[in-house]
Every structure is written in structure tokens, then in C-alpha cells.
VMD Tcl script that builds the backbone (N, CA, C; Angstrom):
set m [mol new atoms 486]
animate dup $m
set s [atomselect $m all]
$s set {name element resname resid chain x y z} {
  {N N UNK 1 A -3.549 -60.681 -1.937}
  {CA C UNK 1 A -2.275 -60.022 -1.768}
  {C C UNK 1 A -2.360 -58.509 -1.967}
  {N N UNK 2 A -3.334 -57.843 -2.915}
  {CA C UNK 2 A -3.229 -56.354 -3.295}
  {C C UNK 2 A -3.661 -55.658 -2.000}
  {N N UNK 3 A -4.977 -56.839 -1.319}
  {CA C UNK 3 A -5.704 -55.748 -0.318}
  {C C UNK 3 A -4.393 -55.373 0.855}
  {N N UNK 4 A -3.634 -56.584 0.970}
  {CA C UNK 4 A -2.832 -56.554 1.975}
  {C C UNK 4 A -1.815 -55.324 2.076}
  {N N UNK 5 A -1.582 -55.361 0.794}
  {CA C UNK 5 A -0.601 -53.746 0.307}
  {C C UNK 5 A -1.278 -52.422 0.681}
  {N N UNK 6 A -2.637 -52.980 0.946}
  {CA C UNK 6 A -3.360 -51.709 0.498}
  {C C UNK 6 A -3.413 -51.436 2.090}
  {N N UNK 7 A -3.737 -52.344 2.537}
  {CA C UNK 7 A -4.042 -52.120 4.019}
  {C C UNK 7 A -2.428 -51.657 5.056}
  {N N UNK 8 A -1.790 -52.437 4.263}
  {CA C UNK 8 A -0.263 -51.950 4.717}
  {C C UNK 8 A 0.467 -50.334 4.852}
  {N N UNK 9 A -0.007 -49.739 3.761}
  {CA C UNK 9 A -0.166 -48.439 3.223}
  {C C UNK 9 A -0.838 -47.691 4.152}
  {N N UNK 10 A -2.419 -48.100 3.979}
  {CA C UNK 10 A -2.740 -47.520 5.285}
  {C C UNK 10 A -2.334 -47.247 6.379}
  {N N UNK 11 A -1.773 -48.256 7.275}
  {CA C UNK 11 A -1.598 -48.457 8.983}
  {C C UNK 11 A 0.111 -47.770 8.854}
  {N N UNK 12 A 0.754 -47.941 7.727}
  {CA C UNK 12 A 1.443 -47.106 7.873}
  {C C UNK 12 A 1.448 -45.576 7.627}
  {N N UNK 13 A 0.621 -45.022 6.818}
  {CA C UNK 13 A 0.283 -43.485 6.612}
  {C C UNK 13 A -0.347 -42.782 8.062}
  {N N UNK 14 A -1.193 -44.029 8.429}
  {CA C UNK 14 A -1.862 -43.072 9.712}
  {C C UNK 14 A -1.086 -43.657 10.985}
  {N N UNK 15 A -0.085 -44.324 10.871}
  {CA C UNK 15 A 1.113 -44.517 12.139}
  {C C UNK 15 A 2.002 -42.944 11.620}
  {N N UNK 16 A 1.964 -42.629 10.747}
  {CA C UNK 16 A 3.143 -41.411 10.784}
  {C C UNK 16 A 2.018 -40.394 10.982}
  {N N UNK 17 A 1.019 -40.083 10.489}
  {CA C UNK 17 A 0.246 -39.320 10.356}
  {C C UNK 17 A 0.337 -39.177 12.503}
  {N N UNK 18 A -0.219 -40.050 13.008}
  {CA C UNK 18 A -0.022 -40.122 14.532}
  {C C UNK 18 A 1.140 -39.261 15.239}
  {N N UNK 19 A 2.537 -39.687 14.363}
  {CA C UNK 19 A 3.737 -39.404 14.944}
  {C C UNK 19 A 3.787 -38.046 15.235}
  {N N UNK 20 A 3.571 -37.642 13.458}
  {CA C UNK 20 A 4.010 -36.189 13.251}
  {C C UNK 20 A 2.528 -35.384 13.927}
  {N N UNK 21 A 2.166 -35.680 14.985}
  {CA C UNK 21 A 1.323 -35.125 15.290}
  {C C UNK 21 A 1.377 -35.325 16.530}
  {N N UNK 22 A 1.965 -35.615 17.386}
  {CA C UNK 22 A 2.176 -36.242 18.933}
  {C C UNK 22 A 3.605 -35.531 18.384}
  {N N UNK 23 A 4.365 -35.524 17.946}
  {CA C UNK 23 A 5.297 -34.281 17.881}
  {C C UNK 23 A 5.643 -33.143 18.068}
  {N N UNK 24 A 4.580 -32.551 17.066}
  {CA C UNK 24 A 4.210 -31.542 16.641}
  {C C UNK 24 A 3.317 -30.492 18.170}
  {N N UNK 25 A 2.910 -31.129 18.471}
  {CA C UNK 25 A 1.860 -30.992 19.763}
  {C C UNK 25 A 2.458 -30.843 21.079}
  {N N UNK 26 A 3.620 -30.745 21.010}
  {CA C UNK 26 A 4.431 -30.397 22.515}
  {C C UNK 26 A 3.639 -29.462 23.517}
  {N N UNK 27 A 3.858 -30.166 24.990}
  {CA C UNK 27 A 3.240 -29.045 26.122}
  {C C UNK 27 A 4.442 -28.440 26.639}
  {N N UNK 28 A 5.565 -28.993 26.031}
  {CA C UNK 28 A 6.618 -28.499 27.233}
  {C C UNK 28 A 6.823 -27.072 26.876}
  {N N UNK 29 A 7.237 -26.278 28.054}
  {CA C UNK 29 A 7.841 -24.724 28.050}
  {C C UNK 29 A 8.730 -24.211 27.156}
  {N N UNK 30 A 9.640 -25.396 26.799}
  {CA C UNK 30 A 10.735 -24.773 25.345}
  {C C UNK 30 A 9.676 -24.735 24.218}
  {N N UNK 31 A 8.877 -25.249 24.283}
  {CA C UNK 31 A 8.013 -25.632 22.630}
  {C C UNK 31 A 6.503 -24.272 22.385}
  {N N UNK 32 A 6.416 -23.992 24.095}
  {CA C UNK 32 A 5.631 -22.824 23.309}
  {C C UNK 32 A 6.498 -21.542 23.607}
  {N N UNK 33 A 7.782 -21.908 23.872}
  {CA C UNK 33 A 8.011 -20.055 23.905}
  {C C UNK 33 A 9.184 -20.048 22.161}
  {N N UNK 34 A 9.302 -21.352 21.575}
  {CA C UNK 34 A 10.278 -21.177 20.611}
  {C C UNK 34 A 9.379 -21.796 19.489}
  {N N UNK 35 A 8.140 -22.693 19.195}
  {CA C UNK 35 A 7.451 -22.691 18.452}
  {C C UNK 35 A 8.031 -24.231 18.047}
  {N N UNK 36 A 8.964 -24.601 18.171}
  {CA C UNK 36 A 9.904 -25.803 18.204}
  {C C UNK 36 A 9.814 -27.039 18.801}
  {N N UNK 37 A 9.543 -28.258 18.804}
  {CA C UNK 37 A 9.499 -29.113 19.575}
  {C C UNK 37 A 10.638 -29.610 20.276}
  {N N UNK 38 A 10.981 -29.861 21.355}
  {CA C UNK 38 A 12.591 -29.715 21.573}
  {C C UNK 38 A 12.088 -31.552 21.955}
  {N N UNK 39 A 13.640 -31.733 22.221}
  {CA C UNK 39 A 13.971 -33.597 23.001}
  {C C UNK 39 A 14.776 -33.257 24.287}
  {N N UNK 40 A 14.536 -34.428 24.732}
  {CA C UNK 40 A 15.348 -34.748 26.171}
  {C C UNK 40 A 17.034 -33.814 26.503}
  {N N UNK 41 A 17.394 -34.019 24.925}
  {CA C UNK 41 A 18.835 -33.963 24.562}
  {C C UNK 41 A 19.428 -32.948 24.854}
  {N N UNK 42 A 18.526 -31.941 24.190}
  {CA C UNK 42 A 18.887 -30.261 23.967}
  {C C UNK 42 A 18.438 -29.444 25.180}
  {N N UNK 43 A 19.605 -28.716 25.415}
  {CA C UNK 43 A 19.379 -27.585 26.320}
  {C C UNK 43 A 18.621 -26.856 26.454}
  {N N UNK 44 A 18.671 -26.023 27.194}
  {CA C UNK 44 A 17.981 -24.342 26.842}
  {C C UNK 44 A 19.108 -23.639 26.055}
  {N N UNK 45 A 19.930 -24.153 26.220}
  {CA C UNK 45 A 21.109 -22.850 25.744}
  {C C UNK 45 A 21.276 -23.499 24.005}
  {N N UNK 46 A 20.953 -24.096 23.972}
  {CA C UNK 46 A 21.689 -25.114 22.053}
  {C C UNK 46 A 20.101 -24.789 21.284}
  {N N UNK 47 A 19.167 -23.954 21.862}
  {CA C UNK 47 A 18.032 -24.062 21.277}
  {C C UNK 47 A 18.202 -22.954 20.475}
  {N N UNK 48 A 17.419 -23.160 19.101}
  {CA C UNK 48 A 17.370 -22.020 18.513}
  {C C UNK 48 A 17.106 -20.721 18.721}
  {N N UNK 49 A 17.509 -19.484 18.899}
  {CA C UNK 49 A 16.657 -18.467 18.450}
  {C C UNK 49 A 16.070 -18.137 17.931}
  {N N UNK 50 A 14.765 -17.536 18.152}
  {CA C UNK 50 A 13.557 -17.063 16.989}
  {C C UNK 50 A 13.097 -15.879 17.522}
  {N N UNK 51 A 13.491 -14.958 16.937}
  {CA C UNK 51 A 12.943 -13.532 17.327}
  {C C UNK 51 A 11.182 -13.403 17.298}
  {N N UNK 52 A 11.163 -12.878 17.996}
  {CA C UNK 52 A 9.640 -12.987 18.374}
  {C C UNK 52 A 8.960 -12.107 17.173}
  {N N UNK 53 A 8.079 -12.289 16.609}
  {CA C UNK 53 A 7.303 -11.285 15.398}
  {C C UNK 53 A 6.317 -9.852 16.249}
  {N N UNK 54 A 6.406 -9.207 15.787}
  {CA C UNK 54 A 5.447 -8.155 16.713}
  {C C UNK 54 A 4.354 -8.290 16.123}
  {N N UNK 55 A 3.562 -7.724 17.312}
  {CA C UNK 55 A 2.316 -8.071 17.468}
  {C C UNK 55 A 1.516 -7.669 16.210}
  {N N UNK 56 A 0.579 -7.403 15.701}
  {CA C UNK 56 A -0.230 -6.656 14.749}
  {C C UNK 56 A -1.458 -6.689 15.432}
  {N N UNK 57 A -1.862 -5.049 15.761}
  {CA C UNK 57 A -3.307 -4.585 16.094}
  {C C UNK 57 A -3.963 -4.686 14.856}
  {N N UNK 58 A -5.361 -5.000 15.690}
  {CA C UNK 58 A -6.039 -5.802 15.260}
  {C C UNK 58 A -6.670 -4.599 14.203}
  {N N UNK 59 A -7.487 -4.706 13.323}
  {CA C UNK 59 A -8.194 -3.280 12.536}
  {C C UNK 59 A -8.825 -2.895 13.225}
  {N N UNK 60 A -9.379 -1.849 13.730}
  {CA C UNK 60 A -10.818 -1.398 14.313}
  {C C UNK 60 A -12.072 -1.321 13.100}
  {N N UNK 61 A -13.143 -1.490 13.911}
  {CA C UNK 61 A -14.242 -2.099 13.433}
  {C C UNK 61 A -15.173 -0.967 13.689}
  {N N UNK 62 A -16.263 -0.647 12.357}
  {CA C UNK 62 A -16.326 0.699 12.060}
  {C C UNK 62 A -17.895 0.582 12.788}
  {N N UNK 63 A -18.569 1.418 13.539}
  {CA C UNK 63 A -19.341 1.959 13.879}
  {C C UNK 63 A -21.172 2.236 13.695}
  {N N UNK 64 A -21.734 1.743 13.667}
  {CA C UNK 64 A -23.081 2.250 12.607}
  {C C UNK 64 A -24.092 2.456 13.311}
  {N N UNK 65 A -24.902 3.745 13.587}
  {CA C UNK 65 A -25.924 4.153 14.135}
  {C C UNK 65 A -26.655 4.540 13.347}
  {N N UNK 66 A -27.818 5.369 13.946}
  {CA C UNK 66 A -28.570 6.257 13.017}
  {C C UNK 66 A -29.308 6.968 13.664}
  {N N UNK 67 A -29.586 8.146 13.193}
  {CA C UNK 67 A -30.267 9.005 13.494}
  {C C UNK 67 A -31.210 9.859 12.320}
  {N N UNK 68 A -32.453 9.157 13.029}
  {CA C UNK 68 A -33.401 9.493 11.890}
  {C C UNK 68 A -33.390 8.578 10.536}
  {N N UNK 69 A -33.438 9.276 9.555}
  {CA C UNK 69 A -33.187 8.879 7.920}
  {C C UNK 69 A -31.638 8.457 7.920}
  {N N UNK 70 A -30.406 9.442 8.721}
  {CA C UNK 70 A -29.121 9.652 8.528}
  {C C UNK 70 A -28.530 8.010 9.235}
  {N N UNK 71 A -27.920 7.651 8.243}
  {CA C UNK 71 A -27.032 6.430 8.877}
  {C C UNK 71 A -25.501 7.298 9.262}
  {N N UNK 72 A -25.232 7.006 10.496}
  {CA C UNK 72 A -23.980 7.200 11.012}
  {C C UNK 72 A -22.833 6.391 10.896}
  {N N UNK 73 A -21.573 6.437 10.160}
  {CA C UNK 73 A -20.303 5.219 10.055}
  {C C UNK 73 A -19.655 6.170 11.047}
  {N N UNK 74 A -18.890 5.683 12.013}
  {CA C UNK 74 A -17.631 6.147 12.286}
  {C C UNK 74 A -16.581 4.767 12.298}
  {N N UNK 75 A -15.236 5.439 12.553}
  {CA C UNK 75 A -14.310 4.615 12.191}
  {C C UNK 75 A -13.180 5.132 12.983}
  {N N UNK 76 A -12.868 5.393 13.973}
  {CA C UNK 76 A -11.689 5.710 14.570}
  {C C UNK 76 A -12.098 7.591 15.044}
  {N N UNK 77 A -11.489 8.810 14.587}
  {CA C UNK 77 A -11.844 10.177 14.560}
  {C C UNK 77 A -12.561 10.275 13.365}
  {N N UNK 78 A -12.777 8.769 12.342}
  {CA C UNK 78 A -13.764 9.621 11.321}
  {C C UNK 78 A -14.761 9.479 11.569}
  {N N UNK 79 A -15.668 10.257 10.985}
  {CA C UNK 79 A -17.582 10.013 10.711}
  {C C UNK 79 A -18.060 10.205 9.778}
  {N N UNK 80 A -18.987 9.449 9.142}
  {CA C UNK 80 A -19.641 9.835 7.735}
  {C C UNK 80 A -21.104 9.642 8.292}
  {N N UNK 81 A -21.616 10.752 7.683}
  {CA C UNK 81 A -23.599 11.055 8.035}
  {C C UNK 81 A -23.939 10.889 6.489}
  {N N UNK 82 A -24.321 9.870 6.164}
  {CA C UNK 82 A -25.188 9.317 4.895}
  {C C UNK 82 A -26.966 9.927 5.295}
  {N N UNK 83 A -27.686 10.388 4.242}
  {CA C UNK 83 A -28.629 10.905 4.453}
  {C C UNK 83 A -29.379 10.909 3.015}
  {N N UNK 84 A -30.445 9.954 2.578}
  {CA C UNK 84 A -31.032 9.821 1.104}
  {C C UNK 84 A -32.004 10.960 1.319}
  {N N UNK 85 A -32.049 11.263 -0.143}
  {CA C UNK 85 A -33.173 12.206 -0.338}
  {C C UNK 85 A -33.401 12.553 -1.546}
  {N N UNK 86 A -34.096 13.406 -2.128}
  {CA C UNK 86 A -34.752 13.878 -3.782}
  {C C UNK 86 A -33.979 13.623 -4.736}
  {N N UNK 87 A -32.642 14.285 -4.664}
  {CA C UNK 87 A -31.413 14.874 -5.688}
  {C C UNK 87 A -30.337 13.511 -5.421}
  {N N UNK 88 A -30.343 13.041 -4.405}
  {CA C UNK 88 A -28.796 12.059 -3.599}
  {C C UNK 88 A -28.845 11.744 -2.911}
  {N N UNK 89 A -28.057 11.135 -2.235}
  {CA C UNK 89 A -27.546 10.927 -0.816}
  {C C UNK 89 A -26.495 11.987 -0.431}
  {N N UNK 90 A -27.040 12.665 0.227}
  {CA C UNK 90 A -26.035 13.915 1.547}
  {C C UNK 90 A -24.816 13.122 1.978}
  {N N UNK 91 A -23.814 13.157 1.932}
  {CA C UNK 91 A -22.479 12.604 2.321}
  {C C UNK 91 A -21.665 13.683 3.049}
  {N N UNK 92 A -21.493 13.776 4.140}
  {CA C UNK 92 A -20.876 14.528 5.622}
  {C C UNK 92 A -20.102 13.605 5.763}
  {N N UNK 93 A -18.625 13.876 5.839}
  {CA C UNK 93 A -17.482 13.663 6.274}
  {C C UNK 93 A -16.876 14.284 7.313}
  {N N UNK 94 A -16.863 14.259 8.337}
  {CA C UNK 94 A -16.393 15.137 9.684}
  {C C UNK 94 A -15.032 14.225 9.985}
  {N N UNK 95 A -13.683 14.835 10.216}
  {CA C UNK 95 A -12.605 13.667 10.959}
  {C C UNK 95 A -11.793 14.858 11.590}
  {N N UNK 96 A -11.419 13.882 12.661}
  {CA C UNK 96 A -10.813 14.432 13.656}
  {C C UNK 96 A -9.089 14.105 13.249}
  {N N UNK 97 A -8.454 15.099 13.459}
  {CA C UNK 97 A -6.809 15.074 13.349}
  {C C UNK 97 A -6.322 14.008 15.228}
  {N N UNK 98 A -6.005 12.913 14.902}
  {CA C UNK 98 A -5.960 12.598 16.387}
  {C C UNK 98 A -4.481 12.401 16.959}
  {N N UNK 99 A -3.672 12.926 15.796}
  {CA C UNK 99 A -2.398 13.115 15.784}
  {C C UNK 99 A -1.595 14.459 16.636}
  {N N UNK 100 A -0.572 13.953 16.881}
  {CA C UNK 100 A 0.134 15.799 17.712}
  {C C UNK 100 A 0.725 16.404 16.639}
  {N N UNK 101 A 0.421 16.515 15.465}
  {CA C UNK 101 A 0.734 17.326 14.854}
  {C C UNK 101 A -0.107 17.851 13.502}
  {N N UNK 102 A 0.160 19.047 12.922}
  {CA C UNK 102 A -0.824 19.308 11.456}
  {C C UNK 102 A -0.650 18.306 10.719}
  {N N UNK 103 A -1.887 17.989 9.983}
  {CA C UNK 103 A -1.738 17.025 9.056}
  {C C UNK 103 A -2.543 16.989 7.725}
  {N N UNK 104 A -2.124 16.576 6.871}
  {CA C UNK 104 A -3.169 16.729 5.543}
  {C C UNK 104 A -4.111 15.430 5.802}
  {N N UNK 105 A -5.161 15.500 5.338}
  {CA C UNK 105 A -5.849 13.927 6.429}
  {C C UNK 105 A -7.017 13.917 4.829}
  {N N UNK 106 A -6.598 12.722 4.159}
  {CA C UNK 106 A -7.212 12.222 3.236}
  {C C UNK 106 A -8.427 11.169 3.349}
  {N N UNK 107 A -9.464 10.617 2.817}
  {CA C UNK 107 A -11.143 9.736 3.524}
  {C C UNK 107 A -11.618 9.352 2.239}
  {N N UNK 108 A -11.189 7.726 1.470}
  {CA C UNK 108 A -12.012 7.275 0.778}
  {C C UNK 108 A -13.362 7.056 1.264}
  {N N UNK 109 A -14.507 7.293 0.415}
  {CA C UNK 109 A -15.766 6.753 0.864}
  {C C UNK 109 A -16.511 6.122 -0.119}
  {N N UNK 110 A -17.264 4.995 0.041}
  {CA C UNK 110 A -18.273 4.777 -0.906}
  {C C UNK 110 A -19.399 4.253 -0.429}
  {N N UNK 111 A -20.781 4.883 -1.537}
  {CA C UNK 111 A -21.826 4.692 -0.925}
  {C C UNK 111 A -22.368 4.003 -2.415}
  {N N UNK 112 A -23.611 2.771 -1.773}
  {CA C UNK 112 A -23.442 2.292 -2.594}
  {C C UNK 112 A -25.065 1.616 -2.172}
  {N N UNK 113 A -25.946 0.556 -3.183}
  {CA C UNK 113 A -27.366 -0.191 -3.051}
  {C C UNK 113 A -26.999 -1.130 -2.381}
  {N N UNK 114 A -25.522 -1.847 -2.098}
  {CA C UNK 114 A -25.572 -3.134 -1.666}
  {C C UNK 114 A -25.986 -4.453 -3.015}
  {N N UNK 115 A -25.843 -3.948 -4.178}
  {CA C UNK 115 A -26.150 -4.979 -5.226}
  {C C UNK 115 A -25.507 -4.526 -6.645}
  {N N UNK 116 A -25.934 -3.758 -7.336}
  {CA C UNK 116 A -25.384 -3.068 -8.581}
  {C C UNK 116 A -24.926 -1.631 -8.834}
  {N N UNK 117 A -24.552 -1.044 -7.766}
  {CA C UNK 117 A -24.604 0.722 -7.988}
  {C C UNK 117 A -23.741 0.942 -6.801}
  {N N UNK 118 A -22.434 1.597 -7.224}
  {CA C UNK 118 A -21.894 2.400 -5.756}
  {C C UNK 118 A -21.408 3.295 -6.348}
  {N N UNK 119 A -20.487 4.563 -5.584}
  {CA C UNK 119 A -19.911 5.914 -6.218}
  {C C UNK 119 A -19.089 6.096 -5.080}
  {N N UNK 120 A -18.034 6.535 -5.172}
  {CA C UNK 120 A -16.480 6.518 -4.640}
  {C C UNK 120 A -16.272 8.125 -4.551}
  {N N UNK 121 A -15.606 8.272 -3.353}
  {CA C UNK 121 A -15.481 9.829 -3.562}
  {C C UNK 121 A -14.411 9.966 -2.262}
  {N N UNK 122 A -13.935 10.792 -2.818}
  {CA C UNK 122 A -12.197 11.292 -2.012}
  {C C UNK 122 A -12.595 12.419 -1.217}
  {N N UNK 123 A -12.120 12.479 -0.052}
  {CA C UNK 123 A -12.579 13.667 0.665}
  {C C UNK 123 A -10.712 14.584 1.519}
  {N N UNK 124 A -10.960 15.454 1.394}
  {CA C UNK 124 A -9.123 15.852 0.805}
  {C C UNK 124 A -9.053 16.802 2.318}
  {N N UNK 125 A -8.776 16.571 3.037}
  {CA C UNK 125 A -8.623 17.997 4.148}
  {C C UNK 125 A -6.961 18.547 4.564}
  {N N UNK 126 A -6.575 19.526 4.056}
  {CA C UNK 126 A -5.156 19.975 4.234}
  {C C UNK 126 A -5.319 20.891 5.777}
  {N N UNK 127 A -4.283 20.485 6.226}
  {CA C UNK 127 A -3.470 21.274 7.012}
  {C C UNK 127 A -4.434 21.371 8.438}
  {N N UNK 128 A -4.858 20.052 9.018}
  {CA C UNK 128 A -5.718 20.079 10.026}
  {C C UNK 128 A -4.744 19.835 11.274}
  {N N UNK 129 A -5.083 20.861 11.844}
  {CA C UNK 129 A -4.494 21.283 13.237}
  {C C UNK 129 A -4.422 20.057 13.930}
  {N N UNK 130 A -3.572 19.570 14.882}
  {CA C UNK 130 A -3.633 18.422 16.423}
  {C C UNK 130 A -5.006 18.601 16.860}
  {N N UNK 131 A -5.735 17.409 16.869}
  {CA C UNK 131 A -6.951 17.575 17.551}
  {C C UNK 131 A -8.505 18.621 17.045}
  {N N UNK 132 A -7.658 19.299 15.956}
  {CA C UNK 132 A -9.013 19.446 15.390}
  {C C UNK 132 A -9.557 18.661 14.495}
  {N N UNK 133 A -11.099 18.959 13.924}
  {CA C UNK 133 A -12.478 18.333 13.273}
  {C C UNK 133 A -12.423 19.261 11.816}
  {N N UNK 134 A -12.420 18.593 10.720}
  {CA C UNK 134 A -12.624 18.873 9.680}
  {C C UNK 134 A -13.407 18.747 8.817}
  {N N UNK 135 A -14.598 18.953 8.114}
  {CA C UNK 135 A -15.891 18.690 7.494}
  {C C UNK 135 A -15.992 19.559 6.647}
  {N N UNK 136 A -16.784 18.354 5.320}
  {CA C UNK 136 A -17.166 18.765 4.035}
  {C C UNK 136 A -18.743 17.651 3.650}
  {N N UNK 137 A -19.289 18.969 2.861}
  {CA C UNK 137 A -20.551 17.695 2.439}
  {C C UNK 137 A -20.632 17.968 0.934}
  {N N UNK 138 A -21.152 16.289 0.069}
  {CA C UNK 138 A -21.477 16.666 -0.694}
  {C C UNK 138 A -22.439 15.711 -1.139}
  {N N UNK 139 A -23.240 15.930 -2.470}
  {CA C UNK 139 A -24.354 14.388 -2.916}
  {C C UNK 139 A -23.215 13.718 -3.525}
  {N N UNK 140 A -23.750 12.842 -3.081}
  {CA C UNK 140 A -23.443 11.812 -4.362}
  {C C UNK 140 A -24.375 10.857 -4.801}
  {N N UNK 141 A -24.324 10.028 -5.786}
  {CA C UNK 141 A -25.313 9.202 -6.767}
  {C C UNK 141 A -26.024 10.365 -7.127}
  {N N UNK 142 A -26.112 11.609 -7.427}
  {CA C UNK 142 A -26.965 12.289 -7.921}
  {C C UNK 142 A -27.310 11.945 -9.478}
  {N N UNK 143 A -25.997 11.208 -10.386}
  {CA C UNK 143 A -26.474 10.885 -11.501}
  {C C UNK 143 A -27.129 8.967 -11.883}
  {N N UNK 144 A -27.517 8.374 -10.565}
  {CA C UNK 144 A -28.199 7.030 -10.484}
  {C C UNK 144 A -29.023 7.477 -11.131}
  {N N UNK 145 A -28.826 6.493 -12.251}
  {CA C UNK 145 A -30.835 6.291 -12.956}
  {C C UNK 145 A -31.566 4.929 -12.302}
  {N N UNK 146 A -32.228 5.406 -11.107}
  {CA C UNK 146 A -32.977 4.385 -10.260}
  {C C UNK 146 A -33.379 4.546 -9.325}
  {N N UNK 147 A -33.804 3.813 -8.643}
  {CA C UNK 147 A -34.374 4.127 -6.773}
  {C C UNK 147 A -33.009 4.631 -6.249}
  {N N UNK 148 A -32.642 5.243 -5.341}
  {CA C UNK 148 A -31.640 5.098 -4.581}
  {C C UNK 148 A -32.429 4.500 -3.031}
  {N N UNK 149 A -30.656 4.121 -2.798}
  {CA C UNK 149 A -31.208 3.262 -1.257}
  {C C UNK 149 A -31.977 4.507 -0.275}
  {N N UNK 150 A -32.720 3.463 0.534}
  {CA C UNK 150 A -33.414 4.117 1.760}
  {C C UNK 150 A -32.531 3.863 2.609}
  {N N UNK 151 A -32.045 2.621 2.763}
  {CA C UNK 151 A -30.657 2.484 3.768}
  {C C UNK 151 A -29.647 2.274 2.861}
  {N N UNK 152 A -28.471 3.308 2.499}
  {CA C UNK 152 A -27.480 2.992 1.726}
  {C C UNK 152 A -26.204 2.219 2.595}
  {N N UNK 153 A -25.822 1.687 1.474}
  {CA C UNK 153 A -24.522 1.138 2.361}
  {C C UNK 153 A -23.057 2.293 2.171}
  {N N UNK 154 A -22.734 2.088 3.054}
  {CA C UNK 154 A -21.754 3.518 3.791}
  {C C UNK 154 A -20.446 2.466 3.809}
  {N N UNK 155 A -19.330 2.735 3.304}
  {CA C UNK 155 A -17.782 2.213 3.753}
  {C C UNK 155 A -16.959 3.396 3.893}
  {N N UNK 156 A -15.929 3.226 4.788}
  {CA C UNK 156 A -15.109 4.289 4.286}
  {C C UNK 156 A -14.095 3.266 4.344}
  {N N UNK 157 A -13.380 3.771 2.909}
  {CA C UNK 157 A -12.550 2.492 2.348}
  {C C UNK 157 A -10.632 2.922 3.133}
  {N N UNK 158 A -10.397 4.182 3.222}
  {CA C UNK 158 A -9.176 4.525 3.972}
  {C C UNK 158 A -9.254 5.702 4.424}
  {N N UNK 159 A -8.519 6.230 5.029}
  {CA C UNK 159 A -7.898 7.195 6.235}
  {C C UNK 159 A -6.815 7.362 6.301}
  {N N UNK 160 A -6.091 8.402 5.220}
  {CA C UNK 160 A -5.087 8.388 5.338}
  {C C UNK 160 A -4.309 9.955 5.708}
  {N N UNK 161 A -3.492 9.796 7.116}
  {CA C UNK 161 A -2.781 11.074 7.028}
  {C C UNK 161 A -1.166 11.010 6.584}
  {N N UNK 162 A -1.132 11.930 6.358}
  {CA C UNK 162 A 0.177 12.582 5.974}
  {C C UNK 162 A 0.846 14.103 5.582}
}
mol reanalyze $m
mol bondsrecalc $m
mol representation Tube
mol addrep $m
């Protein structure tokens, strides 16, 4: 008698499990433009409204070349030229204003081993013209007590104007 319950349970969980899923799964034209499964019953006109959500672009996806020793990030008008050597890593920040108007145009960056060691650094540019290029360099990890990378890892964490 228990298995019978048991088996009962079953054929009924995966009979609904079926339902709500042959439901759910509509091909008809009301169901993919309202997200809704509609019936025989309902109109076009008695159907809900659902304002459509706007879209969201997608992030852009940052860039990586190299030239020479120098690893290249870009990211939209920014660029960062990572470059190891004696004292640091050389950190070149170049960004382009790609806006129609002046802008103060702010560039988290961090460079880092890829395991135990990174260093964060703000790169600040006021009052950059429509369409112009703005650049600053400086080391950083100069105070790592260790190897520094031969290939460092390069992010630039934001881009922000205002």
C-alpha cells in the first residue's frame, strides 16, 4: 500500500510538472509579444498590458594587444600602456573625451600579478575638450617586495565622465 502512495505522488507531480510546462511554452503570437500565455477565450483587446523593458547594451569588452614588453588595454576612448621594468610598471593612461562637450573624465586602474599583489590608482583629467586625448604616466608597484609581473594584469575598473 505505501509503494502505491508513493508511486501515486509521483505520476501525479510529473502530470503537473508536464502541464505547467506545455503551458508555459506557448508558440502563439499573443504569448511572445506579452510574455503571457493567453486561451482560446481572450482577445487581443482584454489582454494585459506590459510595457516593454528597454533594452540594456551590452558592456563593451576591453581590448588587449601588445607591443613589445608594453601590454595594451583599451576600453572604449580609453587606453592603458602597461610596461614592467627596474623601478615598476610604467602605467600610460591616454582617453579620449568622446562626448560633445568638456568634460572632467575620471579612469580607475589596476595592475596587478594575477595571484597576491595588485595597486589601484585613479587617474583624474579635468576639463577635456569634445574629442580631445588626455594623458598621464606614472609607476606603480614601485613599493612590491617581489618579482613583478613580466605580463601584468591590466583592468581598468571605471570611466567615468562628468
Amino acid at each position: 500500500m505505501p509503494c502505491r502512495k508513493v508511486l501515486r505522488r509521483v505520476s501525479w507531480g510529473a502530470t503537473l510538472l508536464a502541464v505547467v510546462l506545455l503551458t508555459g511554452c506557448s508558440s502563439s503570437e499573443d504569448s511572445a509579444s506579452t510574455g503571457f500565455p493567453t486561451s482560446s477565450r481572450a482577445s487581443r483587446s482584454s489582454a494585459p498590458s506590459v510595457p516593454e523593458s528597454p533594452k540594456a547594451s551590452p558592456e563593451p569588452s576591453p581590448v588587449i594587444s601588445y607591443l613589445g614588453k608594453t601590454k595594451i588595454v583599451t576600453l572604449g576612448g580609453t587606453e592603458i600602456r602597461a610596461t614592467p621594468n627596474e623601478i615598476g610598471i610604467n602605467v600610460a593612461c591616454n582617453v579620449t573625451n568622446t562626448t560633445d562637450k568638456t568634460r572632467n573624465i575620471r579612469v580607475s586602474v589596476s595592475v596587478g600579478n594575477g595571484e597576491d599583489w595588485v595597486t589601484t590608482n585613479n587617474f583624474d583629467f579635468r576639463q577635456v575638450p569634445a574629442g580631445q586625448t588626455a594623458s598621464e604616466t606614472i609607476i606603480m608597484g614601485a613599493s612590491f617586495e617581489g618579482d613583478l609581473p613580466d605580463d601584468p594584469h591590466v583592468y581598468i575598473d571605471s570611466v567615468l565622465h562628468y
